[in-house]
C-alpha positions as CSV (number, residue, x, y, z in Angstrom):
1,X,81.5,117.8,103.3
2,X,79.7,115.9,100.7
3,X,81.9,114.5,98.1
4,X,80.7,112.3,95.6
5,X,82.8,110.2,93.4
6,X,81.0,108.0,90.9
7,X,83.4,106.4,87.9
8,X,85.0,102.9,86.6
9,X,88.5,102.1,86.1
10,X,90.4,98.9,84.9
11,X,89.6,97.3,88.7
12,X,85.4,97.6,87.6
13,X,85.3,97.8,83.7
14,X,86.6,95.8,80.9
15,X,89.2,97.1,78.6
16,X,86.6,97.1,75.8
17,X,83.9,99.3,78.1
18,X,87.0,101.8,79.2
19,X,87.7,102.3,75.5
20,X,84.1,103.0,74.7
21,X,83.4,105.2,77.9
22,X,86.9,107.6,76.7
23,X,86.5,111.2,77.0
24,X,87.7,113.8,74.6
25,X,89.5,117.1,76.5
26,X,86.2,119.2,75.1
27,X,83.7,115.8,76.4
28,X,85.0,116.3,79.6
29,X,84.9,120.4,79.5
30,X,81.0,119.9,78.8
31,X,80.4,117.3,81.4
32,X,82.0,119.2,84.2
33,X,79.9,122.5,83.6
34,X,76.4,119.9,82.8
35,X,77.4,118.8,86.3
36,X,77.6,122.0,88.1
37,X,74.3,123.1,86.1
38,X,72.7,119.6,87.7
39,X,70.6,120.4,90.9
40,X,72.7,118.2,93.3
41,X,76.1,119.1,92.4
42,X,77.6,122.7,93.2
43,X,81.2,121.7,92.5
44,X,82.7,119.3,90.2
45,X,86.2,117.6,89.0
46,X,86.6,114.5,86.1
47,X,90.0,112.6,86.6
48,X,90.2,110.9,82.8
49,X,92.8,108.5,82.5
50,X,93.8,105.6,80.2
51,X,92.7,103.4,82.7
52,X,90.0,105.1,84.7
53,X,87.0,107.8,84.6
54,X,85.9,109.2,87.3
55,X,83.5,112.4,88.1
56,X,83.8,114.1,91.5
57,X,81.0,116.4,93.0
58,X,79.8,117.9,96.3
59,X,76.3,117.2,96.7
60,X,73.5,118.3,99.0
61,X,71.8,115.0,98.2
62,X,73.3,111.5,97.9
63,X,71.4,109.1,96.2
64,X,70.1,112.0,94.0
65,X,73.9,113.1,93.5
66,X,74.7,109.3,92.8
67,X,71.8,109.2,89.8
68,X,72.5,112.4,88.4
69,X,76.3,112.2,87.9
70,X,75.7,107.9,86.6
71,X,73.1,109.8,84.0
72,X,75.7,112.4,83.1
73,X,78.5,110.0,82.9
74,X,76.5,108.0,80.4
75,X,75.5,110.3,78.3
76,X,78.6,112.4,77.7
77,X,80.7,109.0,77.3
78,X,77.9,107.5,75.0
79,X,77.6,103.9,76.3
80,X,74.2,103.6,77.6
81,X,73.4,104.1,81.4
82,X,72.1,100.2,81.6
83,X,75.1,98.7,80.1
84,X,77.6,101.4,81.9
85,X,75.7,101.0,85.7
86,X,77.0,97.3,86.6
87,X,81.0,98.6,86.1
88,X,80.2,101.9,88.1
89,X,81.8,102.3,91.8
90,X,80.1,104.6,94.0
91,X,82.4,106.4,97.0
92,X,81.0,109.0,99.4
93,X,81.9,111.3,102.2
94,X,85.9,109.6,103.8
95,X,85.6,106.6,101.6
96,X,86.2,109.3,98.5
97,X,88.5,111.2,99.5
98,X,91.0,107.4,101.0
99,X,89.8,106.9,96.8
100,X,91.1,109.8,95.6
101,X,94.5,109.7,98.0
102,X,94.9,106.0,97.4
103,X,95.1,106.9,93.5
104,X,97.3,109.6,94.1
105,X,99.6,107.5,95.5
106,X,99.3,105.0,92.8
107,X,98.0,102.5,94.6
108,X,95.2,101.9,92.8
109,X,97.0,102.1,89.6
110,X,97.1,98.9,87.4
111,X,101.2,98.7,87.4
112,X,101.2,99.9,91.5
113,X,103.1,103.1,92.4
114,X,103.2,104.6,89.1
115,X,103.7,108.6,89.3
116,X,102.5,109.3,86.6
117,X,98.7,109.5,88.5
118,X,99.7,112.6,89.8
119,X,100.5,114.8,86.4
120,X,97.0,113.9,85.4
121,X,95.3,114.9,89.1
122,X,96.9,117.9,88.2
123,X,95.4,118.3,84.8
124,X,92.3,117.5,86.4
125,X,92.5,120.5,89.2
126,X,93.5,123.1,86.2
127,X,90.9,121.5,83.9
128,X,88.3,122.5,87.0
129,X,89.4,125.8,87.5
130,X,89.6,126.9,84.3
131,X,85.6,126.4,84.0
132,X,85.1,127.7,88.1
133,X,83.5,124.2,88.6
134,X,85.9,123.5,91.5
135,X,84.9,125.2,94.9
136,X,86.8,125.4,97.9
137,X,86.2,121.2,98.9
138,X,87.7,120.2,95.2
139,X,90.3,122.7,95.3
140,X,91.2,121.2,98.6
141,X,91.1,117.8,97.7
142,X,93.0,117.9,94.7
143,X,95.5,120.6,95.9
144,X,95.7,117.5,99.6
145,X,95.7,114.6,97.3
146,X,98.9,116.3,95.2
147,X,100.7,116.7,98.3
148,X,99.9,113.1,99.5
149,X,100.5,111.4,96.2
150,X,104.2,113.2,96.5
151,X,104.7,112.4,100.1
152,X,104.3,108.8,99.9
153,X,106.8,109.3,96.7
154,X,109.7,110.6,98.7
155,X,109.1,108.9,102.1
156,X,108.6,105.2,101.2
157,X,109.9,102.9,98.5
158,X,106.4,103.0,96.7
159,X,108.2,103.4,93.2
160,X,110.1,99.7,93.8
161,X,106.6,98.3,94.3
162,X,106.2,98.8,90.5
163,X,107.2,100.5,87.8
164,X,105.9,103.4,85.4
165,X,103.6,101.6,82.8
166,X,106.0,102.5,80.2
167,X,108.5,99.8,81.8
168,X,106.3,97.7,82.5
169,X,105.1,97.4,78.8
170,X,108.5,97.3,77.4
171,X,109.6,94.8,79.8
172,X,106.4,92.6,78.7
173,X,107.5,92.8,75.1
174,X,110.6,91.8,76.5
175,X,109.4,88.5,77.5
176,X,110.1,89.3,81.4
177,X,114.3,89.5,80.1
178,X,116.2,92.7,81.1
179,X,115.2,95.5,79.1
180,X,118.3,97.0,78.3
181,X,119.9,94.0,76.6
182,X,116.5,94.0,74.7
183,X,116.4,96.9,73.4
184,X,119.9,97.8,72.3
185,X,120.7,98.4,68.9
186,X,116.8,98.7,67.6
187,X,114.7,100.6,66.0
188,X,112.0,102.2,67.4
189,X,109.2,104.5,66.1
190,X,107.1,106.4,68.9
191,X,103.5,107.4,67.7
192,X,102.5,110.4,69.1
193,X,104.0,113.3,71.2
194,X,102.3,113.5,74.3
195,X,103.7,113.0,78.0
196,X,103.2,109.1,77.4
197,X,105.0,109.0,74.4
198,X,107.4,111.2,75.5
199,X,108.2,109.2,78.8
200,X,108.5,106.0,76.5
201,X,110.7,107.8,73.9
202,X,113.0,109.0,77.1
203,X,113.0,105.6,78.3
204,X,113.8,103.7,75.2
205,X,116.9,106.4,74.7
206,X,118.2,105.1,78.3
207,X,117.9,101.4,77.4
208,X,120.4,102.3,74.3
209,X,118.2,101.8,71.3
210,X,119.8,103.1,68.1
211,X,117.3,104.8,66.6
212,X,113.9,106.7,67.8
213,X,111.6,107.7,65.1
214,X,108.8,110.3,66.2
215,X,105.5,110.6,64.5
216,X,102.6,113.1,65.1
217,X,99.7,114.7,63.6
218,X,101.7,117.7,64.5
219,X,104.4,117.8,62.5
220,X,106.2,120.8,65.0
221,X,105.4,118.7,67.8
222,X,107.2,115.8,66.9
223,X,110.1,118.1,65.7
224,X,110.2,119.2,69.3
225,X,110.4,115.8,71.0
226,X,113.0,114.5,68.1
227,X,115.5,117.7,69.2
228,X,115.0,117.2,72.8
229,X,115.6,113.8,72.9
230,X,119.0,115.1,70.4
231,X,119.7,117.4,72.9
232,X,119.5,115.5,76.0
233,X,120.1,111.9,75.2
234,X,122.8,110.0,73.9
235,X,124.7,111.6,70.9
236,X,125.0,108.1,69.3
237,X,121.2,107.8,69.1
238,X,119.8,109.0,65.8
239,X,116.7,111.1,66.7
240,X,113.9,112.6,63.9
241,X,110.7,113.7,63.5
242,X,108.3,112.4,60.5
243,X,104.5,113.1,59.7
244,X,102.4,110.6,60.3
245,X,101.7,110.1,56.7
246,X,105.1,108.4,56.8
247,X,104.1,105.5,59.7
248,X,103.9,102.6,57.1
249,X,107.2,103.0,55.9
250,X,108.7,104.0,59.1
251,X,106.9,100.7,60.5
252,X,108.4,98.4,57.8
253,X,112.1,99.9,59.2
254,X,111.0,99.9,62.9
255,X,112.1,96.8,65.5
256,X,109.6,98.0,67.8
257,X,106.8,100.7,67.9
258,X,105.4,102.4,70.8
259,X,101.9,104.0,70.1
260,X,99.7,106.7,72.8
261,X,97.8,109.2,70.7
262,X,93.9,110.1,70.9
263,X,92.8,109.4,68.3
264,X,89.5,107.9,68.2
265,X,90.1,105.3,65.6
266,X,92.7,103.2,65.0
267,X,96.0,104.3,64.3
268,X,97.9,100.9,63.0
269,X,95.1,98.3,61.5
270,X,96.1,94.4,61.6
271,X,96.6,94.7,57.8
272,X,98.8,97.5,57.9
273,X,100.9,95.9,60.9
274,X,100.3,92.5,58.5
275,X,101.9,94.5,55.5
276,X,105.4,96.0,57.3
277,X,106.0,92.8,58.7
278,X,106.0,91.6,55.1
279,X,108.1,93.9,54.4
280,X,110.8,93.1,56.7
281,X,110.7,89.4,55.9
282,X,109.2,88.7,52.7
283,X,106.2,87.0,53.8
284,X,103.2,87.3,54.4
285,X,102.1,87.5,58.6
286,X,99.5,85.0,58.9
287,X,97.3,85.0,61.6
288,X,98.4,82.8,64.4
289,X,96.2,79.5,64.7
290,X,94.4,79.8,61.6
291,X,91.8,76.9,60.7
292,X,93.7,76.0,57.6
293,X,96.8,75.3,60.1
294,X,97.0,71.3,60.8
295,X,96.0,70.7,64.0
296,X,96.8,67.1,65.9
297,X,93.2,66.7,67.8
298,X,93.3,63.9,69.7
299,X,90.0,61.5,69.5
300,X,87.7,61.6,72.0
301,X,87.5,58.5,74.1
302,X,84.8,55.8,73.7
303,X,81.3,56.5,75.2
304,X,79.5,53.1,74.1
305,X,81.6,50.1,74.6
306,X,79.4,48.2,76.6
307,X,80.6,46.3,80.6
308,X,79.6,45.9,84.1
309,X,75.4,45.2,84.0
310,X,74.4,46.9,81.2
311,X,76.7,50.0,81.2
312,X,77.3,51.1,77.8
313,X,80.3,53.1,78.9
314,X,84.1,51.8,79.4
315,X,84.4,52.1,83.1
316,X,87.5,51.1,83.2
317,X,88.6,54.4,81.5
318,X,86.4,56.4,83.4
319,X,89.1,59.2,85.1
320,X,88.5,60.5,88.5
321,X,86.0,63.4,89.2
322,X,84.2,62.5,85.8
323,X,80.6,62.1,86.2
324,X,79.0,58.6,84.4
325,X,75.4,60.0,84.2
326,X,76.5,63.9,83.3
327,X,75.0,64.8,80.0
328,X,78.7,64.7,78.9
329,X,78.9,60.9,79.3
330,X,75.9,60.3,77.2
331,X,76.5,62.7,74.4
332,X,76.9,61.6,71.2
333,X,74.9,58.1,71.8
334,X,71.9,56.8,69.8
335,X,68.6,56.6,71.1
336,X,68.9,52.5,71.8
337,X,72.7,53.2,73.4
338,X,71.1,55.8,75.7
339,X,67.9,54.0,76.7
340,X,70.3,51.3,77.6
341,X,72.1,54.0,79.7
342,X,69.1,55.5,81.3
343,X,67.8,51.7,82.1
344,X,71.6,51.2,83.8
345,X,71.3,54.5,85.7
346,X,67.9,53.5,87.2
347,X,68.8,50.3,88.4
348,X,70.8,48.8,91.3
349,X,74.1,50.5,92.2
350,X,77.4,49.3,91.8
351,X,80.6,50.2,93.3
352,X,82.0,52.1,90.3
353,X,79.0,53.7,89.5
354,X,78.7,54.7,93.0
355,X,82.1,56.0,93.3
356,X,81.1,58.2,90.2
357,X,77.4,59.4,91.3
358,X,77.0,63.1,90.9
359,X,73.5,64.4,92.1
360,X,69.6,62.7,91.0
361,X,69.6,65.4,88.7
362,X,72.2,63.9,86.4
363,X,69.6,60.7,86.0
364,X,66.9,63.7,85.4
365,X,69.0,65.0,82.5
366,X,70.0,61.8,81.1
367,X,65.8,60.6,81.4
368,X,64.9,63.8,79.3
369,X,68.3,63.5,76.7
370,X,66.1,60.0,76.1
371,X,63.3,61.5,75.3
372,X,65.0,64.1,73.0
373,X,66.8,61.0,71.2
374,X,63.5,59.5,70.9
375,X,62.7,61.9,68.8
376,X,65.0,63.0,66.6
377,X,67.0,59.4,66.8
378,X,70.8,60.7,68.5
379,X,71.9,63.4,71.2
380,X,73.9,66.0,69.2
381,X,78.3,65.6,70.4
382,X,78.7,68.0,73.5
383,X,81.7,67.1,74.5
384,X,84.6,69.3,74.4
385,X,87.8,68.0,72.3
386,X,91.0,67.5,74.0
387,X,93.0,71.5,73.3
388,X,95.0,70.7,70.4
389,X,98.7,71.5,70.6
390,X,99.0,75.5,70.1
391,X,101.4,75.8,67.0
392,X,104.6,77.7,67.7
393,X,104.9,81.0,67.1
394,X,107.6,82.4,64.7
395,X,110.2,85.1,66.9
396,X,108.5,88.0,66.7
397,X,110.1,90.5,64.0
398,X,108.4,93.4,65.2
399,X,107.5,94.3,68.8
400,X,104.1,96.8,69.6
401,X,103.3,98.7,72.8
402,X,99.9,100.5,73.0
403,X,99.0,102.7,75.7
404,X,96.2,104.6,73.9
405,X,92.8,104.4,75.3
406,X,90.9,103.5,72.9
407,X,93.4,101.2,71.5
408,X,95.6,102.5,69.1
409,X,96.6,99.3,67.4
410,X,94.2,96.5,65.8
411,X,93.7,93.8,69.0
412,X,93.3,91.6,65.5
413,X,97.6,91.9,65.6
414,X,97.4,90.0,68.7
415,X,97.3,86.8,66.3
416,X,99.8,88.2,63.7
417,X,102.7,85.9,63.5
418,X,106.0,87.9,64.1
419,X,104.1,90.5,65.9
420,X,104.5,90.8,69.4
421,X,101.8,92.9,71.0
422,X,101.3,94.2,74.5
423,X,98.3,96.5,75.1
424,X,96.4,98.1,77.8
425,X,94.2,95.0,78.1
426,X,97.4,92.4,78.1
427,X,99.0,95.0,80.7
428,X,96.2,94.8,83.3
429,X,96.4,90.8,82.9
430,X,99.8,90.4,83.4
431,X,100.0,92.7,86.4
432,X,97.2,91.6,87.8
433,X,98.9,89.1,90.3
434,X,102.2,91.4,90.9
435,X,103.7,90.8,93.9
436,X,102.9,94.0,96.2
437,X,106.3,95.9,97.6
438,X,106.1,95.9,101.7
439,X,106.6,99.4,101.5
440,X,102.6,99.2,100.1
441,X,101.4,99.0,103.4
442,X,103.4,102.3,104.4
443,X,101.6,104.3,102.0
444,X,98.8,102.8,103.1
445,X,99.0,104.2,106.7
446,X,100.1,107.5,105.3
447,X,96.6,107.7,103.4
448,X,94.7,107.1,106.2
449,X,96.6,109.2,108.6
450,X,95.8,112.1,105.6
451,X,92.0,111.3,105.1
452,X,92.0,111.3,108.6
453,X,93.4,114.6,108.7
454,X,92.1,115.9,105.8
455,X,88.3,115.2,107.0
456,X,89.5,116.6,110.4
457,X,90.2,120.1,108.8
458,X,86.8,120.2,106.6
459,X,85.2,119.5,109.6
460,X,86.7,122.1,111.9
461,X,86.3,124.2,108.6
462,X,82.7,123.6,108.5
463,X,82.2,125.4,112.0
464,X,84.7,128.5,111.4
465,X,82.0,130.6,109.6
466,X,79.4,129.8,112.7
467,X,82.4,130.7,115.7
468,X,83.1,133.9,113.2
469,X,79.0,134.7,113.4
470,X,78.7,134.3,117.0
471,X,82.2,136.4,117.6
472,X,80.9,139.3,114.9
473,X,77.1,139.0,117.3
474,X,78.9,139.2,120.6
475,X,81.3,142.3,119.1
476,X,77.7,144.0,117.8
477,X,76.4,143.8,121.6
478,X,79.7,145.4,122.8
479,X,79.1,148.0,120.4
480,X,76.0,148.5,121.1
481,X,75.9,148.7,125.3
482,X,78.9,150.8,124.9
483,X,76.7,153.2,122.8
484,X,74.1,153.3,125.5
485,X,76.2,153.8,128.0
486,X,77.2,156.9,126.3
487,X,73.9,157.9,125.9
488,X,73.1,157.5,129.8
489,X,77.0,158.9,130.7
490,X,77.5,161.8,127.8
491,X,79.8,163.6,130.1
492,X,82.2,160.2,129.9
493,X,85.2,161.1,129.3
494,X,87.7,159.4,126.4
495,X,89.6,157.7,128.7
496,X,87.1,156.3,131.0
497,X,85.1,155.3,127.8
498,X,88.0,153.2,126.5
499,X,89.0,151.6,129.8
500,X,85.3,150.5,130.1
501,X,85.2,149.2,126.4
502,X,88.3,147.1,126.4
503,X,87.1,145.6,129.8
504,X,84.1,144.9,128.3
505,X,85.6,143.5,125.5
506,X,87.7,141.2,127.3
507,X,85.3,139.7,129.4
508,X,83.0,139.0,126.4
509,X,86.4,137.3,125.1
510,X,87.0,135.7,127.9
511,X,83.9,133.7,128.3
512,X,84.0,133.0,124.5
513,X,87.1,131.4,124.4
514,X,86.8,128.0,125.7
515,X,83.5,127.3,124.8
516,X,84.8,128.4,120.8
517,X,88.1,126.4,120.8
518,X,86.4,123.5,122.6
519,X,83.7,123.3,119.8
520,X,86.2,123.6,117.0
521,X,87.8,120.7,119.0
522,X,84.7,118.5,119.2
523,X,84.2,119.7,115.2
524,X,86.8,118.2,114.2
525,X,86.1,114.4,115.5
526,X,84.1,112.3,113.0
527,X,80.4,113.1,113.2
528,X,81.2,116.7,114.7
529,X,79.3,118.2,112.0
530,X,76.1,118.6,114.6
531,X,78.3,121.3,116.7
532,X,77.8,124.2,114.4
533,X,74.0,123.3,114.5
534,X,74.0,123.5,118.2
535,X,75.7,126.9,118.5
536,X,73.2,128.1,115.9
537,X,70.9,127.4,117.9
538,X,72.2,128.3,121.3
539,X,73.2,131.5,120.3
540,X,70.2,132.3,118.1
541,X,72.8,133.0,115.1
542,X,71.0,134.1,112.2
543,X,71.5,131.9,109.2
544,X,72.0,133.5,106.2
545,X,75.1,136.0,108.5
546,X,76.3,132.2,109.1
547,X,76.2,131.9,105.2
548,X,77.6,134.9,104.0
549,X,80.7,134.6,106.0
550,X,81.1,131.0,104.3
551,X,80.3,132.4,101.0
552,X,82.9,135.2,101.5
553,X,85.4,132.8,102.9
554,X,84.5,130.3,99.8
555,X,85.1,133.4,97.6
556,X,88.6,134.6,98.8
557,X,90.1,130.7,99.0
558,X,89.2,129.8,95.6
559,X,90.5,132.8,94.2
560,X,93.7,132.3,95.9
561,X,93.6,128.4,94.7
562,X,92.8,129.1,91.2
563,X,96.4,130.8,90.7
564,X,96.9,127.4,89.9
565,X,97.4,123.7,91.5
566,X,100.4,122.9,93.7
């Protein structure tokens, strides 16, 4: 086994470099059959999430493999391979497949034990199939990681460790309150009718808002989610479909607004957001923290005030940790104020100047910021101002979760007041130090007990095709003393003959037997790869009879597997 998994994901890549690095359904088509075409790769699988990119491969070559597939991941994503390299993660061998397993589990999801992981593996196994990219190692790995991803699902508690990223959203527009009082008796409008926006329509029904409004490029499909959510839901929810030329109206009416399509643009622009909160209250949204807003900026403190020897700074209001001679102490003074500085700084030490010292380099800096001033008569203000009080923020009218990749609605509305806006971005922050369920480390034993196991059986699978070539040589040399002994004993009867081939037969079997299930034994164990070598080699097994049993093994698995994923 040589799997190769090169991608980035919201753990290696900023929000803004995941948006850009998106890959269309027909992007990702054409970069799984450039990938097979590559000379390194003879298998390949993308995993494309809102939150994560990822290309796996088996290679014959691993840093050639790790190039090739960072190359191909650039250009089919379009950021360049320079700016895209320093977010790339690099897994080989075990360490891909604990990845892969780990993700499956959703333990590497940014809200942690989210199922939703595994729908998408899935996409990604049929996605391979359907363009013969995957072999029998991805078909294996997907088809294991399904089954793991589920297992850790109904044996632990992995689901309490966090919830589905459709939760977690609404409870962040919630303000961390209980989502059900929240939501009852809204408005909402879902954007788009995909498995996203169909999971957040379902769960806004169960949290009792009044109304779900569904809009889609395809009119039928949002027909379809507006009758199922009739059908299925509560009676007393009003449930209907409009086109999506209908969003800014439907936006003015709407309490809150759910929004996953993929598109490539924007869907809701800060003006249009601006404009329906307008509507609902008559004014205008400003943005939050605008310039023109007063602002109560507290002045800076004194810098040249002149006490102990010579020191043209207030001492006395000095606060602790603040460094006398640091280029922010000085800042702002005129060329006399600072010579008379530089002058204190080089002479005798006090007490409180001592107490304040940072390193010689500080006098350095403040011997050159006298120079500058020399010249051009005062060092420029450095200093930061004290943060100015942040203005409060209006209730928000109108509530937005986006969990497109790229971002569905303007970041810009962020800053709208009456808007409150939770994105993929804002998601990853606020999760970022969730507390992690105990049931996290249960899961985590199950992975590695199945990468253990799963590497196991790849391994033992690796030295099949060489125990079937050496079984298939010692069945020709049966065949063919039992031929010369016919030659040699023509008047052999067809009793004697079979007697004397089934006892031949079972001593060849006999002496085969332990040394074929001891090597599949020793196969198995990590770096067990070298035992199919050695029985090559022992046995004088040809290679290419070794090879074509693989092949013809390779050939009747994946035909099986490609029925379709688990």
């Amino acid at each position: 086994m040589s799997l190769l998994v090169v991608g980035l994901s919201h753990r290696s890549a900023p929000v803004s470099v995941l948006e850009r690095a998106s890959l269309s359904a027909p992007a990702q088509f054409k970069l799984l059959q450039d990938t097979v075409a590559a000379e390194p790769a003879t298998e390949a699988g993308v995993l494309a999430t809102c939150n994560r990119i990822e290309l796996y491969a088996d290679v014959d070559k691993f840093h050639a493999g790790v190039a090739e597939l960072s190359t191909l991941l650039a250009q089919h994503s379009g950021v360049g391979l320079e700016e895209l390299t320093p977010y790339l993660y690099v897994h080989y061998e075990d360490r891909a497949v604990h990845h892969l397993f780990s993700v499956a589990c959703g333990l590497d999801s940014m809200v942690v034990g989210e199922g939703q992981v595994l729908g998408q593996i899935k996409d990604s196994l049929a996605r391979a199939q359907e363009g013969h990219t995957a072999g029998r190692l991805l078909n294996d790995l997907f088809q294991q990681a399904l089954r793991v991803g589920k297992r850790a699902h109904s044996e632990t508690g992995i689901d309490r460790a966090g919830q589905s990223l459709v939760t977690f959203g609404l409870e962040q527009l919630a303000a961390g309150g209980d989502v059900t009082a929240w939501a009852r008796g809204k408005r909402a409008l879902v954007i788009g009718a995909g498995s996203m926006s169909s999971l957040a329509a379902a769960t806004l029904a169960r949290a009792g808002v009044a109304e779900i409004v569904v809009a889609n490029r395809t009119f039928d499909r949002a027909e379809r989610l507006a009758q199922i959510l009739a059908e299925n839901g509560d009676p007393d929810i009003v449930s209907r479909a409009v086109p999506m030329e209908s969003v800014p109206a439907e936006l003015t009416r709407a309490d809150v607004a759910v929004s996953c399509t993929g598109a490539t643009g924007l869907v809701l622009t800060a003006e249009a957001v601006a404009t329906a909160v307008e509507g609902r209250t008559g004014t205008r949204a400003a943005l939050a923290g605008d310039p023109s807003a007063p602002a109560d900026v507290r002045p800076l403190p004194p810098t040249s005030v002149g006490t102990d020897d010579g020191c043209p700074l207030d001492l006395s209001a000095v606060q602790q940790g603040f460094s006398v001679m640091g280029e922010a102490a000085v800042a702002g003074m005129d060329a006399a104020t600072l010579e008379q500085h530089a002058a204190w700084a080089a002479g005798p030490a006090t007490g409180r100047r001592e107490a304040a010292r940072r390193p010689a380099a500080d006098a350095e800096l403040i011997t050159a910021l006298a120079a500058t001033a020399a010249t051009v008569g005062r060092i420029p203000e450095r200093r930061r101002p004290e943060p100015a009080p942040v203005p409060v923020r209006p209730e928000p009218v109108l509530f937005l979760l986006d969990l497109a990749m790229p971002r569905d609605v303007d970041a810009a509305a962020h800053r709208l007041a009456g808007v409150r806006l939770v994105d993929i971005e804002s998601l990853a922050e606020a999760s970022a130090d969730a507390p992690m369920a105990a049931d996290v480390d249960q899961v985590r034993r199950i992975v590695s007990d199945e990468v253990a196991a799963f590497g196991a059986a790849q391994r033992a699978a690796h030295i099949t095709p060489t125990v079937v070539a050496l079984r298939a040589m010692a069945a020709d040399v049966v065949a063919g003393e039992i031929a010369r002994l016919d030659a040699r004993l023509p008047g052999l009867d067809d009793k004697h003959r079979a007697e004397i081939t089934q006892t031949v037969r079972r001593v060849v079997d006999k002496l085969l037997h332990a040394p074929t299930v001891r090597v599949k034994q020793l196969a198995a164990e990590p770096g067990g790869a070298g035992y199919a070598d050695a029985l090559r080699t022992l046995f004088d097994l040809d290679q290419e009879t070794v090879a074509s049993v693989s092949r013809a093994e390779d050939s009747t698995e994946t035909n099986a597997q490609n029925r379709g994923p688990a």
